[in-house]
C-alpha positions as CSV (number, residue, x, y, z in Angstrom):
1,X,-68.0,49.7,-9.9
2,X,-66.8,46.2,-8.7
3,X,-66.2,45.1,-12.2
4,X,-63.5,48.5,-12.1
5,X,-62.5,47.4,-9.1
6,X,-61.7,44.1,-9.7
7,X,-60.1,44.8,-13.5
8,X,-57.5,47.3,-11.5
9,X,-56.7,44.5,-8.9
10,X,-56.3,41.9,-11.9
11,X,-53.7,44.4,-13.7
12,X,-52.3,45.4,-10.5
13,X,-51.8,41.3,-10.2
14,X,-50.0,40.9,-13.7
15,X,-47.5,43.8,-13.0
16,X,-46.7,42.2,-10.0
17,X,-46.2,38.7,-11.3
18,X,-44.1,40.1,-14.5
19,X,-42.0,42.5,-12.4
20,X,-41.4,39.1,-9.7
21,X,-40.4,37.0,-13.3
22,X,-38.1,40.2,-14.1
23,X,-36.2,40.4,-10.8
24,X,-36.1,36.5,-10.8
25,X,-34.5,36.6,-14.6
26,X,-32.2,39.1,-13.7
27,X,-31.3,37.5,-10.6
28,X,-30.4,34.6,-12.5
29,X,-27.9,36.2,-15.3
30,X,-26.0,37.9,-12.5
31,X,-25.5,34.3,-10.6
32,X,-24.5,33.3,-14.1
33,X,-22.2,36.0,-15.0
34,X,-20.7,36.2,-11.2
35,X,-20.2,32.3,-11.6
36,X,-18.2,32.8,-15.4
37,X,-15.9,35.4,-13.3
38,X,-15.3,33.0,-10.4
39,X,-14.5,30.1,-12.7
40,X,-12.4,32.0,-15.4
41,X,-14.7,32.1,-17.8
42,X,-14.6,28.5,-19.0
43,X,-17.7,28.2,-21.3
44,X,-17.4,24.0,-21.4
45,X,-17.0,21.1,-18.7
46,X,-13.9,19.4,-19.3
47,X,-15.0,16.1,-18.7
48,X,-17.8,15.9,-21.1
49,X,-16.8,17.6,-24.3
50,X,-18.4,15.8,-27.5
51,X,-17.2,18.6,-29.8
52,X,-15.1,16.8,-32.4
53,X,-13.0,19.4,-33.1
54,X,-11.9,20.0,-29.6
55,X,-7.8,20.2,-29.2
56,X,-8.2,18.2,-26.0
57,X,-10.8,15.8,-24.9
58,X,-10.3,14.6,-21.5
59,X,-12.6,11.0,-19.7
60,X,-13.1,11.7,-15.8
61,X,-13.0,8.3,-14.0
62,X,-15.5,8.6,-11.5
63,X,-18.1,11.2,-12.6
64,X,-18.9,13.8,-15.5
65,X,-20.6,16.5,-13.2
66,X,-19.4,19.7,-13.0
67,X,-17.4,20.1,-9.2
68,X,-17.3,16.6,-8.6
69,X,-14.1,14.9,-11.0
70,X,-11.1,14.0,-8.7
71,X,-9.2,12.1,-12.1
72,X,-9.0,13.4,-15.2
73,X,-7.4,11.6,-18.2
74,X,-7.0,14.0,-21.4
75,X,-5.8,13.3,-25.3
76,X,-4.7,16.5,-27.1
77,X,-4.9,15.2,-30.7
78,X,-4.2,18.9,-32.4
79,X,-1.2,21.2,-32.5
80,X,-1.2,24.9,-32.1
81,X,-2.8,25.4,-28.3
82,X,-1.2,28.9,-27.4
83,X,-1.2,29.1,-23.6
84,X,-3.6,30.9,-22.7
85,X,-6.3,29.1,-25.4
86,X,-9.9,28.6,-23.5
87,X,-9.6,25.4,-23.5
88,X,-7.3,25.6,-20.3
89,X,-10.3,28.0,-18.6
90,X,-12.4,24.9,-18.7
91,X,-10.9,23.0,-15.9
92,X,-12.2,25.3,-13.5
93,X,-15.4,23.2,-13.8
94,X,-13.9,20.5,-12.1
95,X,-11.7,22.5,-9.6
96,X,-11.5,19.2,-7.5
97,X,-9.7,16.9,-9.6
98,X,-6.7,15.4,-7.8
99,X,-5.4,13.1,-10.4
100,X,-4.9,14.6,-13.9
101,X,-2.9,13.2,-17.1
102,X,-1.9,14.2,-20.5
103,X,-1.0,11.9,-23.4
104,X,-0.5,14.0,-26.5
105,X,-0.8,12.4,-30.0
106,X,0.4,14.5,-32.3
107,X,4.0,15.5,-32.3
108,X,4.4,19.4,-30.9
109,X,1.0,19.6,-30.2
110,X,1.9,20.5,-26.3
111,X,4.7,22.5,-26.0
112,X,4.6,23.7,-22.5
113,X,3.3,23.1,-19.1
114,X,-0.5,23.9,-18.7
115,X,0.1,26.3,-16.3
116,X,-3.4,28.4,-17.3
117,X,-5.0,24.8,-16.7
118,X,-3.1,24.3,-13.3
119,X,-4.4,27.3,-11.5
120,X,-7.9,26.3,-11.4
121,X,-6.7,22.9,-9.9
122,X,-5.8,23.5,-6.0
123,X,-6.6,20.6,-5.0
124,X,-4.3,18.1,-7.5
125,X,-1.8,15.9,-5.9
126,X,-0.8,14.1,-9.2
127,X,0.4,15.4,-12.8
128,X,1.7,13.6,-15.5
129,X,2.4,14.5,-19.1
130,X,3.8,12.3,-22.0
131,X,5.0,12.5,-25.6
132,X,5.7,16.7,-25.4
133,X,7.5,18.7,-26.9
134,X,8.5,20.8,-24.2
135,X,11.6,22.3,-24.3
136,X,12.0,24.7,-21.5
137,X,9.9,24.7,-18.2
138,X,9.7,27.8,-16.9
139,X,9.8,29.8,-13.8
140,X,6.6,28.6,-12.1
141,X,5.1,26.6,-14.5
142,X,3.0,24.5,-12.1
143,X,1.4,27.7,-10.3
144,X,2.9,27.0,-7.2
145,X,0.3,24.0,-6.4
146,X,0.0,23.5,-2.4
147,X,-1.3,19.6,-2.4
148,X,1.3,18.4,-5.1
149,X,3.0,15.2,-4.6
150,X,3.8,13.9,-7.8
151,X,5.2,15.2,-11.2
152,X,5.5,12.8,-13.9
153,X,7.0,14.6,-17.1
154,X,8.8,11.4,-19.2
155,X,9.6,11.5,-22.6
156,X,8.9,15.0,-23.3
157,X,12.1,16.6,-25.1
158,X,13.1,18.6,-22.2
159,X,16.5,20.5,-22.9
160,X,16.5,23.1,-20.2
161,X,15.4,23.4,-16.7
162,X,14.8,26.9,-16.2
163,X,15.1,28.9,-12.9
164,X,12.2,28.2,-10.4
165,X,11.0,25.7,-12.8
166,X,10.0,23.7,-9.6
167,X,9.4,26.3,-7.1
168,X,7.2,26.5,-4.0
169,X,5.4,23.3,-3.9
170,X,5.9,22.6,-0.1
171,X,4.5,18.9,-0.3
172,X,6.0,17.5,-3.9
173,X,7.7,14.4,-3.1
174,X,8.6,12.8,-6.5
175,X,9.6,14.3,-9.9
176,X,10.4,11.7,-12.9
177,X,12.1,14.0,-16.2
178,X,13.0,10.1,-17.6
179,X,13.9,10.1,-21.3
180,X,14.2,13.6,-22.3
181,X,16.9,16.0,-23.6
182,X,18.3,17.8,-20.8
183,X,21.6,19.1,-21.1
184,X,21.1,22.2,-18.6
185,X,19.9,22.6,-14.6
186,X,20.2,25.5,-13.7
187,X,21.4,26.3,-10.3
188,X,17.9,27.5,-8.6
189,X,15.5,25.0,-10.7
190,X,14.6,23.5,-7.2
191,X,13.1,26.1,-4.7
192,X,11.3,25.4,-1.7
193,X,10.4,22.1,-2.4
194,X,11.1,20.4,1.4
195,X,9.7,17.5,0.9
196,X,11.2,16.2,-2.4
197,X,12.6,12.9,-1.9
198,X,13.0,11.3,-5.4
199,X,14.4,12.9,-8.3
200,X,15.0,10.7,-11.4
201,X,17.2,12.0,-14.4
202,X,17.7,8.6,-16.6
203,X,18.3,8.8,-20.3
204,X,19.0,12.6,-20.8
205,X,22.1,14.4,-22.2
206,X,23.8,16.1,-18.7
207,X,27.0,16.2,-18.7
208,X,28.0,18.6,-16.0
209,X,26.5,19.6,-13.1
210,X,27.1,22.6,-11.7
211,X,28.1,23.1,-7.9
212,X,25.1,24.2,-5.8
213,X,22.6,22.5,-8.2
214,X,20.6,20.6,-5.4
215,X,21.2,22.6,-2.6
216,X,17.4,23.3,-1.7
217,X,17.0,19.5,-1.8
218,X,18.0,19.0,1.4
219,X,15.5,16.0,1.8
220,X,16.2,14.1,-1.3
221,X,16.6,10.6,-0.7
222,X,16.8,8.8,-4.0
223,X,19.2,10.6,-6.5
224,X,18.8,8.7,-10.3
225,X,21.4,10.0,-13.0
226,X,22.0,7.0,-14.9
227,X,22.3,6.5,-18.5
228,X,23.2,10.4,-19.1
229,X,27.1,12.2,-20.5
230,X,28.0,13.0,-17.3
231,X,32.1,13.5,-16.9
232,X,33.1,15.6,-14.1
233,X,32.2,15.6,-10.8
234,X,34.1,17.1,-7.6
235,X,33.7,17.9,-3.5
236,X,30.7,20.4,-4.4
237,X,28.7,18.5,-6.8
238,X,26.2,17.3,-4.5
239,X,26.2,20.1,-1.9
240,X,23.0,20.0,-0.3
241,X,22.4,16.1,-0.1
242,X,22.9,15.7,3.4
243,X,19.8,12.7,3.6
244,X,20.7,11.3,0.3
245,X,20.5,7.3,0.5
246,X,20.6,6.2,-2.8
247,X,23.0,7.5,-5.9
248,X,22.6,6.1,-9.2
249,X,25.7,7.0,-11.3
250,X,25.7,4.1,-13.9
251,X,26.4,4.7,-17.6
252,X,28.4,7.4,-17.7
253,X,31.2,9.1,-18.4
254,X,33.3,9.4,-15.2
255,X,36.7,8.3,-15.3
256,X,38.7,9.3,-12.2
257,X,37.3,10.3,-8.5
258,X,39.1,12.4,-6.6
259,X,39.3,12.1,-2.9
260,X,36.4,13.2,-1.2
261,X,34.3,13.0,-4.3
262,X,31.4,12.3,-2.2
263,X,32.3,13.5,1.5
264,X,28.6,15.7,1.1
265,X,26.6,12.3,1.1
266,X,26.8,11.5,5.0
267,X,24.3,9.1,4.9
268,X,24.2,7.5,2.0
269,X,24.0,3.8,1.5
270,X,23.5,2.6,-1.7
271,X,26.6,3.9,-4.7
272,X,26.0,2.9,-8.3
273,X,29.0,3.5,-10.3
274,X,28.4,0.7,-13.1
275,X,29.2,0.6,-16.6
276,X,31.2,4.4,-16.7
277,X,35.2,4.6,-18.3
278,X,36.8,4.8,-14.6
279,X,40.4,4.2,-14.6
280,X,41.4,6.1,-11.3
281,X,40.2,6.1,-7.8
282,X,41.6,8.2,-5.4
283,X,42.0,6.3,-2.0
284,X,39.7,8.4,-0.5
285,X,37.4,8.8,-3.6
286,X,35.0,7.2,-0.8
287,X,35.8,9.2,2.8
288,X,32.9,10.1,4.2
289,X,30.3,7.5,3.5
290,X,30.6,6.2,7.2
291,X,27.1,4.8,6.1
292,X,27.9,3.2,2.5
293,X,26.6,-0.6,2.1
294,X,26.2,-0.9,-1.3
295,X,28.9,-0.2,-4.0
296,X,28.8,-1.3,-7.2
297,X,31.9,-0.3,-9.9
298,X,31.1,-3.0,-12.5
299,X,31.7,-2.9,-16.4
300,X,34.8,-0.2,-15.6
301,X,38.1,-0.1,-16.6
302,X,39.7,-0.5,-13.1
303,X,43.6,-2.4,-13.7
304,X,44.2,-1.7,-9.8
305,X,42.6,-0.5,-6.6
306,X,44.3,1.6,-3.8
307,X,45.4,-0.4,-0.6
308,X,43.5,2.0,1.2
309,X,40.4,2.6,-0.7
310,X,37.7,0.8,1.6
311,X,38.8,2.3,4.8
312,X,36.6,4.7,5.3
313,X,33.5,2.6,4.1
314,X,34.0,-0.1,6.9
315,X,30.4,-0.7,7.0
316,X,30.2,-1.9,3.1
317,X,28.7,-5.2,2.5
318,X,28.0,-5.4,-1.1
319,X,30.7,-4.9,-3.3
320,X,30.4,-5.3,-7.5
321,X,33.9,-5.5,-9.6
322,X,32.9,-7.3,-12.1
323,X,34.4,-7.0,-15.8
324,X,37.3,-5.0,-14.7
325,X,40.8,-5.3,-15.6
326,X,42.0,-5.6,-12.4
327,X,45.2,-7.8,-12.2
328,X,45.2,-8.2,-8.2
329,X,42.8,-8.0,-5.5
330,X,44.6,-8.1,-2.3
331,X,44.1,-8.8,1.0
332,X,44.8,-5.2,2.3
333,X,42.2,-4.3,-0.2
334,X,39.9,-6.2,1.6
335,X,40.6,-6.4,4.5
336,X,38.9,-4.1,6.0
337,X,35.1,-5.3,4.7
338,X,36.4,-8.7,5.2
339,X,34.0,-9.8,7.9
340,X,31.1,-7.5,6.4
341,X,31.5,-10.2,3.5
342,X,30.4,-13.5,5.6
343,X,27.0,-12.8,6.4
344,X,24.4,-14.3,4.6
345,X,22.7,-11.3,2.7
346,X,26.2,-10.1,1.5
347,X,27.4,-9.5,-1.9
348,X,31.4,-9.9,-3.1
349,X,31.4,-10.2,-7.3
350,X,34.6,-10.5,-9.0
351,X,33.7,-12.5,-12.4
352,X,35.6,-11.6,-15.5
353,X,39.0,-10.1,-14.9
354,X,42.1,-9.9,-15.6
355,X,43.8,-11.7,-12.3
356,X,47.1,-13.0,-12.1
357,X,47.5,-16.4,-10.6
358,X,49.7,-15.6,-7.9
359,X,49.6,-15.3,-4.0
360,X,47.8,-12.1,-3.5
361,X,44.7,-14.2,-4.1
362,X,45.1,-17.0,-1.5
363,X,42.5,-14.9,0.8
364,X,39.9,-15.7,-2.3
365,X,40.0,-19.3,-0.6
366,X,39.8,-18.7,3.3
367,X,36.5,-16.4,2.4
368,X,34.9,-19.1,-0.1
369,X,35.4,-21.8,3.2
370,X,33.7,-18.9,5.8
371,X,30.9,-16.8,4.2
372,X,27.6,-17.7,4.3
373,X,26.8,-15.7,1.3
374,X,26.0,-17.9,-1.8
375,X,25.8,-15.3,-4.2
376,X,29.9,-14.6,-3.0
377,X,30.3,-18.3,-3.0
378,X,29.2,-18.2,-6.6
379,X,30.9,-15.7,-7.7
380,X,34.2,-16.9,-6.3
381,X,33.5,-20.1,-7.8
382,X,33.6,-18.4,-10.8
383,X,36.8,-16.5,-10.5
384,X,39.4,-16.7,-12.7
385,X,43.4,-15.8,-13.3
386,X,45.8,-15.7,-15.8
387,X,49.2,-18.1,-15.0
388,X,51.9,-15.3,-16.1
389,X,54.2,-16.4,-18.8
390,X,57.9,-15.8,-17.5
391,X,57.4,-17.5,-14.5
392,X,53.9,-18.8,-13.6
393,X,53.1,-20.5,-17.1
394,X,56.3,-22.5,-16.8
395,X,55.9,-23.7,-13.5
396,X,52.5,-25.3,-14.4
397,X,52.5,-26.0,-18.2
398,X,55.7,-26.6,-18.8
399,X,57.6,-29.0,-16.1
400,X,59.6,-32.1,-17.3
401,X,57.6,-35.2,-16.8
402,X,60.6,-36.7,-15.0
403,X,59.5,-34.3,-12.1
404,X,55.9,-35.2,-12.4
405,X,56.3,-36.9,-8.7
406,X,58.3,-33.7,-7.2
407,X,56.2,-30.8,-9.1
408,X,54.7,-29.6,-5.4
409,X,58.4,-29.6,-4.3
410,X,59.5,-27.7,-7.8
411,X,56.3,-24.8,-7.0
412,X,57.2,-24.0,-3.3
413,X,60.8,-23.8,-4.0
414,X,59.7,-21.1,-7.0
415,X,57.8,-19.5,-4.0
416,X,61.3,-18.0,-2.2
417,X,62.4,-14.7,-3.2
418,X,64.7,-13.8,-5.8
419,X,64.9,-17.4,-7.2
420,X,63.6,-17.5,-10.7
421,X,62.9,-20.4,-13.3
422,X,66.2,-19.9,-14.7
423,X,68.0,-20.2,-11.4
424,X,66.3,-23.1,-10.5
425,X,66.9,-25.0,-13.4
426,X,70.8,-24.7,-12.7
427,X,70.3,-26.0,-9.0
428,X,68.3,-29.2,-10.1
429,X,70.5,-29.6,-13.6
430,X,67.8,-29.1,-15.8
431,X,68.0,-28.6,-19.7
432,X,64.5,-27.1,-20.2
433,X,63.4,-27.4,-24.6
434,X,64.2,-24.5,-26.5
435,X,61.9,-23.2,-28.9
436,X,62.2,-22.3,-32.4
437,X,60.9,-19.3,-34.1
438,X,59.4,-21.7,-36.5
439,X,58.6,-24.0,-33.7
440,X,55.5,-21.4,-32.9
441,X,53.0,-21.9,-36.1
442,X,53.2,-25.7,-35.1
443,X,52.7,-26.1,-31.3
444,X,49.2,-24.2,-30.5
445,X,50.4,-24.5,-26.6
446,X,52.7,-22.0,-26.9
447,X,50.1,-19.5,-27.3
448,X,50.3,-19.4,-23.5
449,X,54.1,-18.0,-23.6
450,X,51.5,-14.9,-25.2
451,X,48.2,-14.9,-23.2
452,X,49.2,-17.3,-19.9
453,X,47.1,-19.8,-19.5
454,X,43.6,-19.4,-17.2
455,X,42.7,-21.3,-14.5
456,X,40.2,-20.9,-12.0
457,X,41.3,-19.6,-8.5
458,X,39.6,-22.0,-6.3
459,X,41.0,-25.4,-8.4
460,X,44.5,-24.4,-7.5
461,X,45.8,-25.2,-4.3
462,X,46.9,-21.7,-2.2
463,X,50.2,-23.1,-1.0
464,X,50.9,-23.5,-4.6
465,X,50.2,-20.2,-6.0
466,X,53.5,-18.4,-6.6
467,X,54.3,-14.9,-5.0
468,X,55.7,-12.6,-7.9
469,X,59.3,-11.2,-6.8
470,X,58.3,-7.8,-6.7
471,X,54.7,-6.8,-5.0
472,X,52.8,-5.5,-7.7
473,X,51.5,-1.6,-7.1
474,X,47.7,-1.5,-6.3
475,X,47.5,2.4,-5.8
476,X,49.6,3.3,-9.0
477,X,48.0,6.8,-9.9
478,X,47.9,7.3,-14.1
479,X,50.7,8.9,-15.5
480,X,48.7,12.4,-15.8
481,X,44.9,13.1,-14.6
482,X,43.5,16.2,-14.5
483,X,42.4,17.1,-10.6
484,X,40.1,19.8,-10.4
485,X,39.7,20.3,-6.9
486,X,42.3,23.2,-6.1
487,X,44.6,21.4,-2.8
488,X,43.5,23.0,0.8
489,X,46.4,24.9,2.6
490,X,48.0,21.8,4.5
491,X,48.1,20.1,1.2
492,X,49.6,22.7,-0.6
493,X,52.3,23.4,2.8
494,X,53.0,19.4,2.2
495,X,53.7,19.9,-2.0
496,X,55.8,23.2,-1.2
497,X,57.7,21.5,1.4
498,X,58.4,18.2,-0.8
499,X,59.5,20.3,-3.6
500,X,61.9,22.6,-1.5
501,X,63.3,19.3,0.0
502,X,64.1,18.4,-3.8
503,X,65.3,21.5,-4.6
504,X,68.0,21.3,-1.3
505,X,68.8,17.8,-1.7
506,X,69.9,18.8,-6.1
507,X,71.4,21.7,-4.6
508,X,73.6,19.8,-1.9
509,X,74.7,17.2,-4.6
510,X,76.0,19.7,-7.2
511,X,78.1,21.4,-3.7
512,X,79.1,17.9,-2.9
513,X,80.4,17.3,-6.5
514,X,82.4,20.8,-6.7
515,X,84.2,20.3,-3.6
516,X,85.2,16.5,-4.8
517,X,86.7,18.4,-7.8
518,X,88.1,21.1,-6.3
519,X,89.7,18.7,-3.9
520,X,91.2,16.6,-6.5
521,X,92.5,19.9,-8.7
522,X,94.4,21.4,-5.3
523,X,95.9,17.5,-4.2
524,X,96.5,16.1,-7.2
């Protein structure tokens, strides 16, 4: 009876301990499955794949374990990911990463923005992604990421920024789209993005940008466009850029700014206009930019500047014309940044060009002897002008040598209006050599009658440097340019009226001349 007894307790025992190993088993492929739903099903962890024929192999910095990766570097060495491969489900393993980067190795083997990859990734702050072949990003590619700061998508054949492409990301502060192909922004590619204060465009193919483009980047700060087609640009081109410090414009197209060009950009301080085909400024291409210090318009085709042009940029204290045409650079053209220019961490450049040695430049000399700048000290050093032929050239190159001891005397008197070379030769009975057609191939120094001769500003004494006999135009406006911003209505009340002044003015001439005629038919 107790063996029975005991031999039903012992099976009653087993069943218990195999049902307890059942529930436990079960138990455990339920935590497994519910874990594969939370996660996205990812089968691997991204940061310790050894399978060779992986698309993507990615090295975690700090730790392999799943959970615990905060930077993730990752290859993609093959082509032909479709978006929504399960590769991309694997980064839910490491749902903490903060840092993550993609360097693809095979030409179009990434051809969009991970976006599958992205959702599993809350808490990343930092994406970058090289060597693409992305040609659009689309509405929403980065998922809408809370905690991202910084995009990084260089050198990744971008053409076309779609609508929303960068939407909702309430803390991104930088995105770099350097060297790609972008021809296209389109007007809502930046959406609530309130924090965004650099956006860099270098090396890409824009060439217009359309009005309203940054108008949700209220907050930008740092504005790079440089090295791109850009053409065009008018009052409503950078609507929205109230904060905007720093413009980078350089290697362009632009050849003409209209007035107010840039009346948008309150506060900004820092203008880059280098190295673009300008020819035209408005003088009030700058109004507005009560704040502007910097301004460079270097490696342009400037002949002239308006007489106006710097005041309403009084607070300017770096200014860059270098390799220019210009011809003059007068005082009222400086005059008033003059005292922004003496300071010690001020910048005036003026190197290479085309200045006439004349008395529009005598101011060059009273700011060499009071700045404090030496990089304007320098560059005035450097300055140079051209002694113009008819009249210049001869006073310098070519005076007799028997008024070697009165040339000073000779140059002021040239200084007095209306008297010429030709005059002043007949007051001091002068027979000056004439030269002969065939005289030319011989004598090199008359190349001078064709090119002046140049000197440097600061070697010739300013009580010495002629004034031409007519002031030369500073603010001569080309003889057509295409304005595209449409006058407002006083502007176009001040055109109506000029015309209908012309228009009275021909009218009361042609009466004028019909009475004189009548008059002389009737008395005659």
């Amino acid at each position: 009876m107790e063996r029975r007894i005991a031999g039903v307790i012992y099976i009653l025992i087993t069943f218990a301990l195999v049902n307890e190993m059942s529930i436990n088993v079960y138990a455990r492929d339920n935590n497994k499955r519910r874990t594969k739903e939370k996660g996205g099903g990812f089968q691997k962890n991204i940061c310790d794949i050894t399978d060779r024929d992986s698309k993507v192999h990615c090295y975690c910095e700090n730790t392999r374990e799943p959970r615990n990766a905060t930077k993730a570097e990752c290859w993609v060495f093959n082509g032909g990911i479709p978006p929504d491969d399960h590769i991309w489900q694997s980064f839910a393993s490491q749902p903490t990463l903060q840092t993550l980067s993609f360097n693809v190795r095979v030409d179009g083997a990434l051809g969009y923005i991970p976006t599958k990859a992205l959702l599993y990734l809350q808490h990343l702050k930092s994406i970058n992604i090289k060597y693409g072949n992305i040609v659009d990003i689309i509405s929403y590619a980065f998922a809408n990421l809370t905690n991202l700061k910084e995009a990084g998508l260089s050198q990744n054949q971008i053409e076309t920024l779609q609508q929303y492409s960068f939407a909702h990301l309430p803390n991104i502060t930088t995105i770099n789209l350097e060297d790609n192909m972008i021809i296209e922004i389109d007007a809502e590619a930046f959406v609530d993005v309130p924090k965004l204060q650099k956006l860099v465009f270098t090396k890409n193919n824009i060439s217009i940008i359309r009005n309203g483009t940054f108008q949700h980047t209220f907050n930008l700060l740092e504005l790079d466009l440089n090295k791109n087609n850009i053409y065009y640009l008018n009052r409503r081109t950078f609507d929205g850029l109230a904060n905007l410090k720093k413009l980078d414009l350089r290697k362009n197209r632009i050849q003409n700014l209209t007035e107010f060009t840039f009346a948008e950009l309150w506060n900004l301080q820092e203008l880059l206009l280098g190295k673009n085909d300008l020819r035209y400024l408005s003088e009030r291409a700058f109004d507005g930019l009560s704040q502007l210090r910097k301004l460079s318009l270097d490696d342009n085709k400037l002949a002239s500047l308006p007489s106006g042009l710097f005041e309403g940029v009084r607070g300017l204290n770096s200014v860059d014309l270098r390799s220019n045409e210009l011809h003059a650079l007068t005082f009222d053209n400086i005059k008033p940044i003059l005292d922004n220019l003496k300071p010690q961490n001020s910048n005036l450049l003026l190197e290479e060009n085309n200045f006439v040695c004349d008395c529009r430049l005598k101011w060059m000399h009273s700011l060499r002897n009071e700045t404090n700048s030496q990089n304007t000290k320098d560059s005035l050093d450097g300055v140079t002008c051209k002694m113009d032929p008819p009249i210049v050239s001869s006073a310098y190159n070519k005076m007799p040598d028997a008024l070697d001891d009165n040339k000073l005397d000779y140059n002021k008197d040239i200084l007095h209006a209306g008297l010429t070379i030709e005059t002043l030769h007949d007051k001091m009975n002068i027979t000056e050599k004439k030269i002969l057609p065939g005289d030319l191939a011989k004598d090199d120094g008359n190349e001078i009658n064709k090119k002046g001769v140049k000197r440097t500003v600061l070697q010739i004494p300013p009580d010495t440097l002629p004034c031409p006999r007519e002031a030369i135009k500073t603010t001569e406006m080309p003889s057509y340019i295409v304005d595209p911003v449409i006058p407002i209505q006083n502007e176009m009340k001040t055109y109506r009226f000029h015309e209908m002044n012309s228009a009275n003015i021909t009218l009361r001439s042609s009466f004028l001349v019909l009475w004189c005629v009548c008059f002389k038919f009737f008395f005659t």
